[in-house]
C-alpha positions in Angstrom: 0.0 0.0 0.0 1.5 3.4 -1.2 0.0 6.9 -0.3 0.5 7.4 -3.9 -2.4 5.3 -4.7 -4.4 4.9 -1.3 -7.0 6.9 -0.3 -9.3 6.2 3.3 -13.2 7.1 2.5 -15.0 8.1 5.5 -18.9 7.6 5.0 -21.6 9.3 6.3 -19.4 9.6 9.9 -22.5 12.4 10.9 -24.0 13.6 13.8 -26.9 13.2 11.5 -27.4 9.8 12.9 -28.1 10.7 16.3 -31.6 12.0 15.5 -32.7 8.9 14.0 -35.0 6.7 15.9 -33.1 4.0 15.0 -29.8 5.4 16.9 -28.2 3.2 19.4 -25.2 4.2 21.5 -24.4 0.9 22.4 -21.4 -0.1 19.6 -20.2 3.6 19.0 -17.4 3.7 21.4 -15.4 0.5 19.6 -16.3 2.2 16.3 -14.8 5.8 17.3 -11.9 3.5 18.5 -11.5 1.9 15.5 -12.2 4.3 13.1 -9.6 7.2 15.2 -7.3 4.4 15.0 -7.6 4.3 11.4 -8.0 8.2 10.7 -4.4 8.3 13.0 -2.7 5.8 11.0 -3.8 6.8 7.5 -3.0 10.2 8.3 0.7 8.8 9.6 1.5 6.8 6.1 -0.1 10.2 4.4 -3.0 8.6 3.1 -5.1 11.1 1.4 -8.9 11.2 3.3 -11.8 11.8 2.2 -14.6 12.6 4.1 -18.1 11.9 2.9 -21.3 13.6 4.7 -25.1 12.2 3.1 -27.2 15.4 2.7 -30.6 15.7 2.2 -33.3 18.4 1.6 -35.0 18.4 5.3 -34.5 16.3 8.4 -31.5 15.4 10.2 -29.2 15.4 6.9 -30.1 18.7 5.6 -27.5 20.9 6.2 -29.7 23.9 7.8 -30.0 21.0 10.6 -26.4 21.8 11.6 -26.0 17.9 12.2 -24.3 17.2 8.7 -21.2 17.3 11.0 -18.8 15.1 11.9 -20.1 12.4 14.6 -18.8 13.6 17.8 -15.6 11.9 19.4 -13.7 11.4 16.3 -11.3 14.0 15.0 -10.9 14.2 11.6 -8.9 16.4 9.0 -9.8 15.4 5.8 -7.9 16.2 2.5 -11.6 16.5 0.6 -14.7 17.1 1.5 -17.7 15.7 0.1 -21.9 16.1 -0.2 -23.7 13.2 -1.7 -27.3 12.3 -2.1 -27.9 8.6 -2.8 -26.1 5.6 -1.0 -22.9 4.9 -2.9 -21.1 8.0 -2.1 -19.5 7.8 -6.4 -22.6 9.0 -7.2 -22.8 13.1 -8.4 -20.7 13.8 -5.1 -17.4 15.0 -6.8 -15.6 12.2 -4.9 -14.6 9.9 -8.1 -13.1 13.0 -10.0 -11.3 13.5 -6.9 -9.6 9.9 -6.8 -8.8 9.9 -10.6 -6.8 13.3 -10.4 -4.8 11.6 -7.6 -4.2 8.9 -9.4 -6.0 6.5 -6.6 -6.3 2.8 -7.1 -7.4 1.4 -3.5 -9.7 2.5 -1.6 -10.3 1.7 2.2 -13.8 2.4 3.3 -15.5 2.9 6.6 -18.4 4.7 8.3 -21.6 4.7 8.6 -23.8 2.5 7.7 -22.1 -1.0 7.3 -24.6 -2.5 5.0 -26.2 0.7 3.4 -23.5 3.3 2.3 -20.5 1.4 3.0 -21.4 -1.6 1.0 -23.0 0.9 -1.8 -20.0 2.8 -2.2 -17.2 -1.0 -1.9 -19.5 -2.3 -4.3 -19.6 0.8 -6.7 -16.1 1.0 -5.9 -15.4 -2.6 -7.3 -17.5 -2.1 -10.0 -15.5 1.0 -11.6 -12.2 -0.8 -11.0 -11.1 0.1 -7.6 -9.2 -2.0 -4.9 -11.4 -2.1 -1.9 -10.5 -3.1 1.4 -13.6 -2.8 3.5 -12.4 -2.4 7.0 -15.0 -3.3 8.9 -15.0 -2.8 12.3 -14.4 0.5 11.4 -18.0 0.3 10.6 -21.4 0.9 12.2 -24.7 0.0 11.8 -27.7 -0.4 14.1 -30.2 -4.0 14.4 -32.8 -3.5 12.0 -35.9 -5.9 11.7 -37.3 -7.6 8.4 -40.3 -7.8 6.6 -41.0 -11.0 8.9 -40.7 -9.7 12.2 -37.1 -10.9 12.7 -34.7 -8.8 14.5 -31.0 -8.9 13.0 -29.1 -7.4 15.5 -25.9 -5.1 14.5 -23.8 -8.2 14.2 -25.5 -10.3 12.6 -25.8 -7.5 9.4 -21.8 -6.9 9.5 -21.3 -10.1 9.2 -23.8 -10.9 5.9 -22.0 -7.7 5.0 -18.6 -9.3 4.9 -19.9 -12.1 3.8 -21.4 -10.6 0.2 -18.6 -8.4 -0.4 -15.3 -10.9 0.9 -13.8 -12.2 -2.3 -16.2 -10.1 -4.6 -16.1 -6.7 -4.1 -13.5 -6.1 -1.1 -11.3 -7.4 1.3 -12.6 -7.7 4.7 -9.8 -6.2 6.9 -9.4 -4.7 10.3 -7.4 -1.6 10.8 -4.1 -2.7 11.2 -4.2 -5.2 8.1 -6.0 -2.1 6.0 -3.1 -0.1 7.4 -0.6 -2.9 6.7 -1.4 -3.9 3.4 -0.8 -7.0 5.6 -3.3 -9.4 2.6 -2.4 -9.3 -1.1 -5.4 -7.1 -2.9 -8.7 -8.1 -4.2 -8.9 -9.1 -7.5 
């Protein structure tokens, strides 16, 4: 991994989220953790970042809201920042002219939400050409419960997460093997 080519994507890391009835505080601790950990360490190999806030029209992610801020507890300087409006954060955000004019060829992504806008943007990601490592316990997400009345809990939807994108999309890594380069890259 070369900060010639790397870039970390920071998704939807918002305070946004906290007005959402959804919202649980219970995971966001390990993810600030994780995620700082990565911020610091991308920073220290002079990663480029790029930070990635959803906005839309009214609500929570409108910016008049003043919540289309970075998620409190992290510290962040990003390189870029971005505005997008649908899940995969490639979409009419600015983001993919961005990584071509740097010359980018691997992306790591983490943020927020592990199944909606991370996996949007890895699989997007994959799609145009890009090296993905997913690092995912630099994610979050919250349980969510299906059409049938069954609960998933947080867990359980990172781990059908990993398990669509491993081998497809992304690599499934942890911050110190997304830091490392430690696993050769997805093909």
């Amino acid at each position: 991994m070369s900060p010639v080519d790397t870039a970390l994507i920071v998704v939807d890391v918002q305070e946004s989220f906290r007005h959402r009835a959804y919202w649980d505080a219970a995971d966001v601790p390990a993810f600030i953790e994780r995620l700082q950990a990565l911020v610091d360490g991308a920073q220290r190999a002079g990663l480029p970042i790029a930070q990635v806030f959803h906005v839309d029209p009214e609500g929570p992610f409108a910016v008049a809201s003043g919540h289309v801020r970075t998620l409190d507890g992290l510290s962040l300087q990003a390189d870029a920042v971005f505005h997008k409006h649908r899940h995969s954060a490639l979409v009419d955000s600015g983001l993919g002219g961005w990584l071509v004019e740097r010359r980018i060829g691997r992306l790591l992504v983490a943020g927020i939400r592990t199944e909606q806008c991370c996996e949007t943007t890895t699989r997007h990601a994959s799609d145009l050409g890009y090296a993905v490592d997913f690092v995912s316990e630099a994610t979050l997400t919250f349980a969510m419960t299906d059409a049938q009345g069954r609960r998933w809990t947080a867990g359980e939807i990172k781990a059908r997460t990993e398990l669509v994108l491993a081998g497809r999309f992304a690599r499934i890594v942890d911050v110190r093997q997304a830091l490392d380069g430690a696993l050769p890259a997805a093909a």
